[in-house]
C-alpha angles and dihedrals in degrees: 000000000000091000091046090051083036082061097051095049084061091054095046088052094058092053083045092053098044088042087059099050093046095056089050084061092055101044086055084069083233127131088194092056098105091042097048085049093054120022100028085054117177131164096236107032103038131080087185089091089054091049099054098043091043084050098041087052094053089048095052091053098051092047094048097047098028097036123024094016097235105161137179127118082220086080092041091056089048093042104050086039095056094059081035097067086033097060096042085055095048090050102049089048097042120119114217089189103106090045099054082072105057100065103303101281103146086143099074087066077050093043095052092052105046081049089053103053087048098060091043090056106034096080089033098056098021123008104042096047099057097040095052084047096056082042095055096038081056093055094045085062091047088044095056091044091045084048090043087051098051093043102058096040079050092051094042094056096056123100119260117279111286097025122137103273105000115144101204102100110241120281094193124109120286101263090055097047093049078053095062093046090073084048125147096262115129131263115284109252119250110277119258131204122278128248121277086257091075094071115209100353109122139221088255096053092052121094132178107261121272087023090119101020128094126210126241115276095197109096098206087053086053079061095057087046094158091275107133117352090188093071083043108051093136111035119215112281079245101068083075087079097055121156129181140215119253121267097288106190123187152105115319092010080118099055100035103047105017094030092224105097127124097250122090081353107096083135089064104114110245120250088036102102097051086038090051087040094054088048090059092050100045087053095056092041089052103040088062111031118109097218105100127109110226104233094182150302120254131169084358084302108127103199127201139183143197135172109270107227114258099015129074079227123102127224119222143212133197122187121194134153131240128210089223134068121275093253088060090047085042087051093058105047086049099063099078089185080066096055107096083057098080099012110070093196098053112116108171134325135204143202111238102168134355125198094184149300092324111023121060142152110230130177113215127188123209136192135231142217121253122330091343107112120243121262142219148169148182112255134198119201145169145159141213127185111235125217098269095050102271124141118217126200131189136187130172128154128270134182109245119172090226087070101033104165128281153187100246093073141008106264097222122190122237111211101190147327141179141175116205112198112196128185110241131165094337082307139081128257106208123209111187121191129172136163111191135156114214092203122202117087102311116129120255085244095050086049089051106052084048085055088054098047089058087073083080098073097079088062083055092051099048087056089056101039091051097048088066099049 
């Protein structure tokens, strides 16, 4: 519906525009006005040549965004700059002298132009802006009901609890669930090395997810499981007092608690497993390393950097700390639907595939300031809860043939990004890291500083999360 008002504003600018020209004829007192304008066309003489591409541009817009929805704020800018610089040029170089006279009146020339960068802005600056934004507020909400909706017929369609190959984590009591842990399946396995992206990190320092992670020993949190934030967007107060199990180690931990192990998963896209795993890895190795350069402190967010091996890009890391227990923290950055709530460049997301409560692929759309085209990427992303409590969460990009590429926005990589949530003092100490190259033709150093500034949403968060508590 915006594109389609967005269009008729174009159309109403090029009466505008006609209708104005039309009253500067008059006003000459010349019948021949019109037909000097336009027949007897000259460069320095004539308006006529203002009037047609101002109004061509109009047209092309409306047709581009009304007609054949074709978006991008990209082919606004060039648009409405082209008739810009064309317009600068035709007025330093327009001659005033036929009109003087004609009864002095120099300022219709004045008046026309004025009239015509008015119209070229008014969509580009006003118009189009709040109209894209009530547009994509409207997809969002078809979007979360599109994602509800596949959720729970995904969801639906898995075994019970318990059964050979299903991917839901078990919602029986603990016992039952430390049963199934010994379970039959079959040995893990020996880990392989992760992906380049992954920098420095070595074959040796790589393990098969949930390897070294315990589950949860608190059966209301087991409730909770990570399943849909949306119906848990305040925890209960309980969930404060969480313990966990000790490391448990052992065949079919993988598959029973984390849902990627090799048994009852042949779908399971090869190379997961080692890619997840090195996520895992490249989060703990960069959560405590020591060789990051503090670059400030902003909003109680310290931020860091360091060059990311094999990029010129850094990666960055932000620490903060949350009145509010990691699960509601976790809560929050899981409802995607949530997301533009506490990230300012987030347009629309959607689920492309989903293995199960904790691991997805989601394609997520962002915008961008000024001329710079917006940008997205597929994202895979999973989490695991460690043995003290800590949530981990992990995100890179993958290739998936439901988001191949397109015009409308910059596809960017991440290479890679991870909250840890520890508990601290009843509350959550947040460490935020992320590598990601934007891609187009922004400068490494442009791409950097934005890096930097996406520290700051863990102050964003903290003002949500605590709201709720």
């Amino acid at each position: 519906m915006g594109d389609h008002v967005f269009a008729l504003t174009c159309v109403f600018n090029i009466a505008a525009l006609f209708i104005l020209f039309l009253v500067s004829g008059i006003s000459t007192g010349s019948r021949s006005f019109i037909t000097e304008q336009a027949k007897a066309f000259t460069f320095s003489s004539s308006l006529f040549d203002v009037l047609c591409f101002s109004a061509g541009r109009s047209a092309g817009l409306g047709l581009a965004y009304g007609v054949y929805d074709i978006h991008g704020m990209g082919l606004l800018y060039a648009a409405t700059g082209a008739t810009t610089v064309y317009a600068v040029v035709k007025a330093a170089m327009f001659s005033l002298g036929g009109w003087e006279a004609k009864g002095g009146v120099e300022s219709m020339a004045v008046i026309i132009m004025f009239g015509f960068f008015v119209s070229a802005w008014l969509e580009t600056l006003v118009f189009y802006r709040r109209l894209r934004i009530r547009s994509q507020e409207r997809a969002q909400a078809l979007a979360k009901e599109a994602d509800r909706e596949r959720e729970r017929l995904l969801f639906a369609s898995l075994p019970p609890s318990g059964t050979s190959g299903s991917l839901q984590a078990p919602r029986s009591p603990l016992s039952a669930r430390r049963s199934r842990l010994h379970s039959s399946s079959p040995a893990l396995p020996s880990p392989s090395p992760a992906r380049s992206m992954y920098g420095s990190i070595g074959a040796s320092e790589v393990r098969r997810v949930g390897l070294s992670s315990s589950r949860l020993s608190s059966d209301e949190y087991d409730e909770y499981d990570f399943v849909d934030a949306d119906e848990y967007r305040t925890p209960p107060s309980s969930i404060a007092g969480l313990e966990s199990s000790p490391r448990e180690d052992g065949p079919g931990v993988v598959e029973a608690v984390y849902g990627i192990g090799t048994s009852g998963r042949s779908e399971w896209p090869a190379g997961y497993e080692d890619a997840i795993a090195g996520a895992y890895t490249q989060l703990e190795v960069y959560a405590r390393d020591e060789g990051w350069v503090h670059v400030g402190s902003s909003g109680g967010v310290e931020s860091f950097r360091r060059k990311h091996a094999g990029t010129s890009l850094f990666a960055v890391k932000g620490v903060g700390n949350i009145a509010a227990p990691p699960a509601h923290v976790y809560a929050l950055l899981r409802d995607t639907s949530r997301r533009g709530e506490w990230d300012p460049m987030f347009v629309s997301h959607s689920y492309l595939e989903i293995f199960n409560e904790r691991y997805r692929i989601t394609h997520y759309a962002f915008s961008a300031p000024g001329p710079v085209q917006g940008r997205d990427m597929v994202v895979l992303a999973g989490s695991t809860v460690q043995a003290d409590g800590a949530i981990h969460i992990v995100s890179f990009s993958v290739e998936h043939s439901g988001a191949p590429a397109g015009r409308e926005y910059v596809r960017a990589h991440l290479h890679f990004a991870g909250y840890v949530l520890e508990p601290s003092d009843g509350g959550t100490r947040v460490t935020y890291i992320n590598c990601v190259d934007l891609k187009g033709w922004l400068l490494s150093s442009v791409k950097n500083y934005v890096a930097t500034q996406s520290t700051q949403a863990i102050e964003r968060l903290r003002v949500l999360v605590e709201a709720t508590v």
